[in-house]
C-alpha positions in Angstrom: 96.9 139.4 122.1 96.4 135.8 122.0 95.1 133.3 124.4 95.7 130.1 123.4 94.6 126.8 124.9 93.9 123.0 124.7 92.9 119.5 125.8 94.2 116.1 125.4 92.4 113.8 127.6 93.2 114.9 131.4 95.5 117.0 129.9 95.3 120.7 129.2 97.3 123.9 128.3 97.1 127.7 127.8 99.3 129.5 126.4 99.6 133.8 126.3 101.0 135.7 123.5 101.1 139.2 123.6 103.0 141.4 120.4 106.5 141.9 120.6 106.5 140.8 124.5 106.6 136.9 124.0 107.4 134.5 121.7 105.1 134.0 118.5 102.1 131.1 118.4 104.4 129.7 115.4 107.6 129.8 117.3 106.4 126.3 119.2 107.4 123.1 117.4 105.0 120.1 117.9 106.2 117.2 118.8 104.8 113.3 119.3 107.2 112.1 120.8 104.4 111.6 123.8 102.5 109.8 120.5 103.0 105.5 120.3 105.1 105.1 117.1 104.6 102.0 115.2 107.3 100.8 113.7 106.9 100.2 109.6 108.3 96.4 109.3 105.2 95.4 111.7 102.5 97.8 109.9 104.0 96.3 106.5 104.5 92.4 107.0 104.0 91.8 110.9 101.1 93.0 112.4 100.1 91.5 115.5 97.6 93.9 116.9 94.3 95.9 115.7 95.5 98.9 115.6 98.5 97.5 113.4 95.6 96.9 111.0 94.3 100.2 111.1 97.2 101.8 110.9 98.3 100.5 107.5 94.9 100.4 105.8 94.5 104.4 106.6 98.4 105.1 105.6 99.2 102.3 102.8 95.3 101.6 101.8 93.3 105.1 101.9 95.7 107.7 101.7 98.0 105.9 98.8 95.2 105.7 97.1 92.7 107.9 97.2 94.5 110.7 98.6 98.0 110.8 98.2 97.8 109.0 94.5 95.3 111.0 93.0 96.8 114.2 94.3 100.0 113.4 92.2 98.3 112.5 89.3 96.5 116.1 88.8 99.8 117.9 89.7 100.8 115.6 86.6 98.2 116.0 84.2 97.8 119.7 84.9 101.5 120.6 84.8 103.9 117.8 83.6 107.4 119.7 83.9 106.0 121.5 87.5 105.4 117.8 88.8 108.7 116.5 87.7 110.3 119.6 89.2 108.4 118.9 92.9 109.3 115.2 92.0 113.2 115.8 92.7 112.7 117.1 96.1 111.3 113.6 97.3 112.9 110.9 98.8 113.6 107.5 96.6 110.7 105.5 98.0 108.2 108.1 97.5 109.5 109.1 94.1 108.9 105.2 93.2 105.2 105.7 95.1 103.8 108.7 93.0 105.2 107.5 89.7 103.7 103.9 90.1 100.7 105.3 91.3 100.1 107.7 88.9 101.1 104.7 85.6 98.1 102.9 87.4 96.2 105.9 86.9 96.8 106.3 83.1 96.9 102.5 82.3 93.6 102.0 83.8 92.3 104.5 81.3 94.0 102.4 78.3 92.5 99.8 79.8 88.5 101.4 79.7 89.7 103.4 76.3 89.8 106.4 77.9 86.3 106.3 79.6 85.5 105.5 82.8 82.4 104.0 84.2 81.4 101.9 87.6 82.2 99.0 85.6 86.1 99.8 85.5 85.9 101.1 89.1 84.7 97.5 90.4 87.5 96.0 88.3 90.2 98.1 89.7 89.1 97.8 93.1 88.7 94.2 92.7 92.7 93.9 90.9 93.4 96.3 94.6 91.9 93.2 97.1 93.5 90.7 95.1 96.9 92.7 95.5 96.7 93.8 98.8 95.3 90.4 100.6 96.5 87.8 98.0 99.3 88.3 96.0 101.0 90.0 98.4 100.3 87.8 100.7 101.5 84.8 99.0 104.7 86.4 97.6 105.4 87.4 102.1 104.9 83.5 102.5 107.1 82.6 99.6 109.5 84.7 100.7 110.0 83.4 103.9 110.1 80.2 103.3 112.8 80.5 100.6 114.7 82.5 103.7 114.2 79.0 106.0 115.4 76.9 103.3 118.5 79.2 102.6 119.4 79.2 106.6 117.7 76.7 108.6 115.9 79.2 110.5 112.5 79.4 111.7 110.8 82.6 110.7 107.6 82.9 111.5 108.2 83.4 115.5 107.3 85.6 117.9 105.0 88.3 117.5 105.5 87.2 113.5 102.5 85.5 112.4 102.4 83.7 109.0 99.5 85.1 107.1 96.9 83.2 104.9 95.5 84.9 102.0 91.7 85.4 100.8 90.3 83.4 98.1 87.8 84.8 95.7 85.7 81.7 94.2 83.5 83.7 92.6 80.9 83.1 95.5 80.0 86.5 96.9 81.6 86.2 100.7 79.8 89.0 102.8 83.7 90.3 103.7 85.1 90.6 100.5 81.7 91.9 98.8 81.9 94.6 101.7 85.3 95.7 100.2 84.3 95.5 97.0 81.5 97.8 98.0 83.3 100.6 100.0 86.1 100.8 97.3 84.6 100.9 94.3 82.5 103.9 95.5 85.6 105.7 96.2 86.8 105.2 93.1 84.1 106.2 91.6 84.1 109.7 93.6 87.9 110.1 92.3 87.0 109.5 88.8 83.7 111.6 89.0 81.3 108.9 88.3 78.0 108.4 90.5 78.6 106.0 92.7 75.9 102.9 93.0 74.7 103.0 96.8 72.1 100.3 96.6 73.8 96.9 97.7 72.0 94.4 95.5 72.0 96.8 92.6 76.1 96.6 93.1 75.6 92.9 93.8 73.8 92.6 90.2 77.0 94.4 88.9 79.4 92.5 90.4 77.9 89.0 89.3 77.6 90.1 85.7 81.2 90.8 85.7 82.3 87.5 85.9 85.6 88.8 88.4 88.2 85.9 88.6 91.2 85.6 90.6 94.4 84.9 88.3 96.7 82.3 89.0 99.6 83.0 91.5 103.1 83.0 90.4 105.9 83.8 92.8 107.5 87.0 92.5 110.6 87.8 90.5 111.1 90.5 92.4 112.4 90.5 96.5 109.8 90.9 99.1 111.4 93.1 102.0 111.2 91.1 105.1 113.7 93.4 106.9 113.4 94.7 110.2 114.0 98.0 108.8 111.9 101.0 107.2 112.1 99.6 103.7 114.9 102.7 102.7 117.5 99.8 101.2 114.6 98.5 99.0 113.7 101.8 98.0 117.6 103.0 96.9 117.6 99.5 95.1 114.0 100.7 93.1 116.0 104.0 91.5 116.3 102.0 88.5 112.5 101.3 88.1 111.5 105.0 89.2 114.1 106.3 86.0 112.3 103.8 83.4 108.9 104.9 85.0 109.9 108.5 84.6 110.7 108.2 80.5 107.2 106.5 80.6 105.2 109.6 82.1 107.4 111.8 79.5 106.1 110.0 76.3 102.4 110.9 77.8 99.6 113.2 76.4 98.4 115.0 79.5 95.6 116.7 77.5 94.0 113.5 76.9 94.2 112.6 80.4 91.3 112.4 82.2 90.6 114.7 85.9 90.7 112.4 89.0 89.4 114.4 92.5 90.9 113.2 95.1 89.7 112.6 98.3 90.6 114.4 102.0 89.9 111.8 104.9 86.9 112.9 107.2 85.8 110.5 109.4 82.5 111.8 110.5 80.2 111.5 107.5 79.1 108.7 107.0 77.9 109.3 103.6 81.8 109.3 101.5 82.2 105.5 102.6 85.8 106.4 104.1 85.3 104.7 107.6 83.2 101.5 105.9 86.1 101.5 103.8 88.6 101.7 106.4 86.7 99.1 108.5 86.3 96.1 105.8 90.1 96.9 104.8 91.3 96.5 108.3 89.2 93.6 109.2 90.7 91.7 106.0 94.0 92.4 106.9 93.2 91.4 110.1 92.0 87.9 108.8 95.0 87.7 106.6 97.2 87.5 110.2 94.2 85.9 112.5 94.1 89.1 114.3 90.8 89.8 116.3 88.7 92.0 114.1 87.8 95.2 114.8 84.3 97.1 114.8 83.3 100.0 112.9 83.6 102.6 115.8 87.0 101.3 116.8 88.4 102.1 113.5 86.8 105.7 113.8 88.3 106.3 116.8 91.4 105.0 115.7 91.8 106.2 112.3 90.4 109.4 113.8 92.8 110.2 116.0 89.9 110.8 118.4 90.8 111.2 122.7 87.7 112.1 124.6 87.0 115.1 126.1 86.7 115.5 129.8 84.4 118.4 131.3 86.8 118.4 133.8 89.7 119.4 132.1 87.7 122.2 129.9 86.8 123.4 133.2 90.1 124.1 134.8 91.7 125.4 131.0 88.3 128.2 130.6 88.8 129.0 134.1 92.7 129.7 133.4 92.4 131.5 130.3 89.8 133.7 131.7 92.2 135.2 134.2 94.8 136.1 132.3 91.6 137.9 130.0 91.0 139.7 132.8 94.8 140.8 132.8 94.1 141.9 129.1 91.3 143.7 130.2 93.4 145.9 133.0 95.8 146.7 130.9 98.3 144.5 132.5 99.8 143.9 129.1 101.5 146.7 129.0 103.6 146.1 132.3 105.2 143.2 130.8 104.9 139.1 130.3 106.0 138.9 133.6 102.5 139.9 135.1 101.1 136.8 133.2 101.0 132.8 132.9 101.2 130.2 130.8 100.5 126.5 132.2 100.6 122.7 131.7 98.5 120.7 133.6 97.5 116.5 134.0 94.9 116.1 136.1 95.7 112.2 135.7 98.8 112.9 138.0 97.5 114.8 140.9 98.8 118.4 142.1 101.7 117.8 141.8 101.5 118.2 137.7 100.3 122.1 138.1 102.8 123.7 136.5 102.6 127.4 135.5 105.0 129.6 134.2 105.9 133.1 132.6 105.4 133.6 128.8 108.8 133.2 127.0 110.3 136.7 125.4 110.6 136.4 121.3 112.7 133.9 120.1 115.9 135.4 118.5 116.8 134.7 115.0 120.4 135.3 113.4 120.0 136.9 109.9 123.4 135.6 109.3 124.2 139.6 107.8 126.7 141.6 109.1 126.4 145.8 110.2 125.1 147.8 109.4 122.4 145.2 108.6 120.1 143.7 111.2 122.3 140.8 112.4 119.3 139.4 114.0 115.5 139.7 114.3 112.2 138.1 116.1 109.1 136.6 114.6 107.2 139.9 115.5 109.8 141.8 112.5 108.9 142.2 109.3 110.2 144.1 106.3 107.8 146.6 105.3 107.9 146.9 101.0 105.3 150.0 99.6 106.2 151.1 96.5 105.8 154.8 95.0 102.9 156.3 93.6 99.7 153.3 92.2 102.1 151.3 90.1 103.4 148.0 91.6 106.6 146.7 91.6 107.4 143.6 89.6 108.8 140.6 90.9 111.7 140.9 88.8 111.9 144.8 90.8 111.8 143.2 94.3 114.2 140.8 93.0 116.4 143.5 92.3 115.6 145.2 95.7 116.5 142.9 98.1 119.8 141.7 96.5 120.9 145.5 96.1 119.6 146.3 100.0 120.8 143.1 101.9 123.6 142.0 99.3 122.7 139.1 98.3 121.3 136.3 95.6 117.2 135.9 95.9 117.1 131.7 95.6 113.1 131.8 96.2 110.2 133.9 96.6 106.9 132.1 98.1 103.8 133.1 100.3 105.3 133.6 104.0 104.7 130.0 106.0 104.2 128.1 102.4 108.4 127.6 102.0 107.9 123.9 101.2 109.7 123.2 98.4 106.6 121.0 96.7 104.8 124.1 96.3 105.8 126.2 93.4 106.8 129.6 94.2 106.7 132.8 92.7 109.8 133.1 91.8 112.7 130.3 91.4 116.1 131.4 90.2 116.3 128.0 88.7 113.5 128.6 86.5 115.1 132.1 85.8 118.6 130.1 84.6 116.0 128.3 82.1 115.9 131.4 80.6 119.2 131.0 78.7 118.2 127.0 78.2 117.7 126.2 74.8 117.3 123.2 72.4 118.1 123.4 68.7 119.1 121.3 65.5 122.0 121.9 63.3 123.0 122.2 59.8 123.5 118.6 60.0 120.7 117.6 61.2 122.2 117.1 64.9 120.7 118.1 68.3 122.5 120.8 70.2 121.9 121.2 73.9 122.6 124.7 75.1 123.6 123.7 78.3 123.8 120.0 80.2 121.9 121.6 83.4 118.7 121.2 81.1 119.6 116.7 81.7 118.9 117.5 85.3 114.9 118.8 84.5 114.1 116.2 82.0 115.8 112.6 82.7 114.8 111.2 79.7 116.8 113.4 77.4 120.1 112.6 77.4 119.4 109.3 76.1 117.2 110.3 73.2 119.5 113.1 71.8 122.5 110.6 71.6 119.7 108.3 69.8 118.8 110.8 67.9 122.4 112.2 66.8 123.3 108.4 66.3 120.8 106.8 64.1 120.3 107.4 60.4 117.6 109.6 59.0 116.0 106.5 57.5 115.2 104.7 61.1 112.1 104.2 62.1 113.2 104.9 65.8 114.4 107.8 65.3 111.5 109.6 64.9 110.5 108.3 68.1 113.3 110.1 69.8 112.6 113.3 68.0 109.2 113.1 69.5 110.7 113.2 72.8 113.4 115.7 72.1 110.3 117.9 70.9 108.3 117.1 73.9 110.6 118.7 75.8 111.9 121.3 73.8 107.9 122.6 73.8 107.9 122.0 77.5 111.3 124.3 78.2 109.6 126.8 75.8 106.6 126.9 78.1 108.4 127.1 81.1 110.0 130.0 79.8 107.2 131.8 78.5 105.7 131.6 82.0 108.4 132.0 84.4 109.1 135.4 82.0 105.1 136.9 82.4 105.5 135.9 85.7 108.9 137.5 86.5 107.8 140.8 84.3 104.3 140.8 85.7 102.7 142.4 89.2 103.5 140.8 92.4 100.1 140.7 93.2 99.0 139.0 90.0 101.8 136.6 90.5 100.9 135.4 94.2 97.7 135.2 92.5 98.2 132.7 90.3 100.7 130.7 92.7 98.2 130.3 95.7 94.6 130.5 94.2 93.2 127.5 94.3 92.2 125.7 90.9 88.9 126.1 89.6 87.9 122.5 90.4 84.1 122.0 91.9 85.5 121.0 95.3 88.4 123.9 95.4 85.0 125.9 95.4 85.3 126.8 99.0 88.3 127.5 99.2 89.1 129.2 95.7 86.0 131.6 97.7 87.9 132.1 100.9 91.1 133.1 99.1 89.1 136.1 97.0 87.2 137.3 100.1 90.8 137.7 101.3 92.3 139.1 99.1 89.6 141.5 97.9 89.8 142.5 101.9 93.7 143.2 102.1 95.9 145.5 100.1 99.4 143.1 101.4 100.7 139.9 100.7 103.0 138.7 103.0 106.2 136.9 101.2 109.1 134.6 102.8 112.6 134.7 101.2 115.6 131.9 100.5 118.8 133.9 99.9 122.5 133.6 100.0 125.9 135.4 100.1 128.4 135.5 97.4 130.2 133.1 99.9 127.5 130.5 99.5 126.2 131.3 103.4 122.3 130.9 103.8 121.3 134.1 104.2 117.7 134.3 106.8 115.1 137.5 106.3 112.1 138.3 107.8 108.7 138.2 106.9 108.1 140.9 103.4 105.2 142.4 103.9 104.1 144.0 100.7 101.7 146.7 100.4 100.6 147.9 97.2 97.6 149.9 95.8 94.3 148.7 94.6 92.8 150.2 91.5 
């Protein structure tokens, strides 16, 4: 049994879940819409509040940057064709993000030759201020008042303030130093370099530099000033994320260089990430004369952070520990009827007690027909041991379940891991790569085995008709072989990997899916995985399957138990 609880403010809850006799802890969805929601227009061109502020420098700022950016890059440089696989399963806008991000990420090591020092980290992080609260400043202002000119119309009304954007002299403004500060220490933390703590050490830096502003040009291209979610502008980027992709394939990824990125915690005060978040907020905030905000406001802020009230703690302990005592009797096995569950505000008087039985397991159509299970609860699972020591393969279970439950195995994956960024252990479009193949002629011609290999690699359509078209004596052609060989290696690979995989143990194979890299900071967690796995002879495995019919086809949770040598 379970006893769950929690507080939120004068708010509180406790929840009982008891095997087979209520619903599951993973059957409740979350929801926010209790949460304020701040539309993206306001965060990206008109903010008007603080917390507008905030918001975007922890989602646009930080986590772009030093989270979401680096991230993308490693799953890059580590596995090219694996990240342009994940790639497709994005939306347009965020396609355009990751792939911009990660060419800032390899041009800045053009740029420093390969080798990074604090030096370059200074200089990107000053190119950042000047993008984020100049540049894009001026081209917002631009923008609108070409829009007045077109129509007549006043636009900066309303909650819409026209912004004003910094100006970097070359005299060392406390503000802009402070930025200069916190995010060139992050960067250096990405790019594994020691970060300089000592101010007028980073001071003596910075003025040796010699950091100037460049001259401001309006934009060519259009600044969204919609009232919208920016999805029209991103549709109209495609273009730009297509040319972006045939840059990333022309890359050497083995002479890239490891970035680490960061994960957001706002209560030491040692990784800079809340100085950072503070000096990035309060220049936004001067950009739109917006009252600036102290340090602790952004942590509590960016933090997500509601305090606690003894109060409320009180009453959930004191509700928990009855229905413990139920546990205790026995009463468990009388029923969910002889306990509660309960939502409470204090906030709102007693008229906000609410209690309530436990609700039974949630029922879950399978989608087969009889004499298979038609339908089953989170509490079911399909229970997999195979005979004698040797373990199946995943090519076996493959096998298994579509000659048990008649049907076509689109995806194996760790049970709760189903999202489709995270490579699984077993793909059936990696398994059609099998019969993929790239070759040359007699003539000297390319010959694609079959087109579905244009939908992997974008780039290749265009350089095999290249290739077929030019003569032998053209300079560019070789450049087009180079691609077409690029990818022919990276099909190979793909093959050669999905095949040891597919052949190989399932234990060995959910191995090398879910254990963590062998990074410094995966440390703890690469640790956590092995003290698990050394402890338990199962993996638990999800399934995405279909009918001959096309009809999604829904199993429960595989539970596979196999012996340990």
């Amino acid at each position: 049994p379970l006893l769950e609880s929690g507080t939120l403010g004068t708010k509180c809850n406790h929840e009982v879940i008891l095997p087979y006799r209520t619903s599951t802890y993973n059957d409740g969805k979350e929801s926010d819409d209790n949460e304020n929601q701040i539309a993206m227009c306001t965060l990206r061109s008109f903010p008007y509040l603080p917390k507008h502020c905030i918001e975007f420098a922890k989602q646009a700022y930080f986590s772009d940057h030093f989270e979401f950016g680096p991230g993308q890059y490693e799953t890059f440089r580590n596995d090219m064709m694996s990240f342009f696989e994940q790639l497709e399963a994005m939306e347009h806008g965020e396609q355009k993000k990751s792939l911009t991000l990660i060419k800032l990420f390899i041009d800045l090591q053009k740029e420093n030759e390969g080798k990074i020092d604090f030096n370059a980290c200074i200089r990107v992080a000053f190119t950042r201020m000047i993008e984020d609260f100049r540049t894009s400043i001026l081209n917002i202002c631009h923008s609108a008042d070409q829009m007045e000119k077109a129509d007549g119309t006043k636009f900066w009304t309303g909650t819409k303030r026209r912004p004003r954007a910094i100006d970097w002299s070359g005299e060392l403004k406390p503000d802009l130093m402070e930025y200069l500060y916190c995010s060139s220490n992050l960067y250096a933390v990405v790019w594994g370099v020691e970060p300089v703590r000592d101010r007028f050490e980073f001071e003596t830096v910075v003025k040796s530099l010699g950091l100037e502003q460049p001259e401001w040009t309006p934009s060519s291209a259009n600044v969204d000033l919609s009232e919208g979610d920016g999805e029209a502008a991103a549709e109209e980027g495609s273009d730009d994320s297509e040319e972006l992709k045939r840059d990333l394939y022309a890359v050497d990824v083995s002479k890239l260089i490891p970035a680490i990125p960061h994960d957001f915690e706002k209560d030491d005060d040692a990784n800079f990430h809340i100085d950072y978040l503070t000096s990035a907020t309060n220049l936004r905030s001067w950009n739109y004369d917006i009252k600036l905000s102290a340090r602790h406001d952004v942590k509590v802020t960016a933090g997500r952070i509601i305090p606690a009230l003894a109060t409320t703690t009180a009453m959930v302990c004191g509700l928990v520990d009855v229905e413990f005592c139920k546990i205790v009797l026995g009463l468990q096995c009388l029923g969910r009827d002889k306990f509660l569950n309960s939502n409470i505000n204090l906030a709102a008087g007693s008229g906000n007690f609410t209690t309530f039985t436990p609700d039974p397991p949630v029922t879950i159509s399978s989608g087969l027909k009889l004499p298979q299970p038609e339908s089953f609860t989170s509490w079911d699972k399909i229970e997999i041991t195979p005979p004698g020591s040797e373990e199946l393969t995943v090519e076996q279970l493959v096998a298994y379940l579509e000659n048990t439950f008649g049907v076509t195995v689109d995806r194996i994956f760790a049970f709760g891991h189903d999202d489709s960024k995270i490579p699984p252990l077993y793909n059936a479009i990696d398994r059609q790569k099998i019969d993929w193949d790239i070759t040359f002629d007699s003539d000297g011609k390319v010959q694609i085995s079959d087109k579905a290999i244009f939908t992997q690699w974008a780039q290749l359509p265009m350089a095999t008709q290249m290739f077929n078209r030019l003569p032998p004596t053209s300079g560019a052609r070789k450049r087009f072989e180079d691609q077409i060989m690029t990818t022919k290696k990276a099909l190979d690979q793909t093959k050669e990997n999905f095949l040891s995989s597919f052949r190989g143990a399932i234990s060995d194979a959910y191995c090398a899916a879910y254990r963590p890299g062998d990074s410094e900071e995966d440390a703890e967690a690469r640790q956590y995985f092995d003290t698990v796995s050394e402890a338990r002879d199962y993996v638990t495995l999800g399934v995405h399957c279909h009918t001959s019919t096309e009809e999604d086809i829904t199993l429960p949770c595989i539970k596979y138990i196999y012996s340990k040598p």
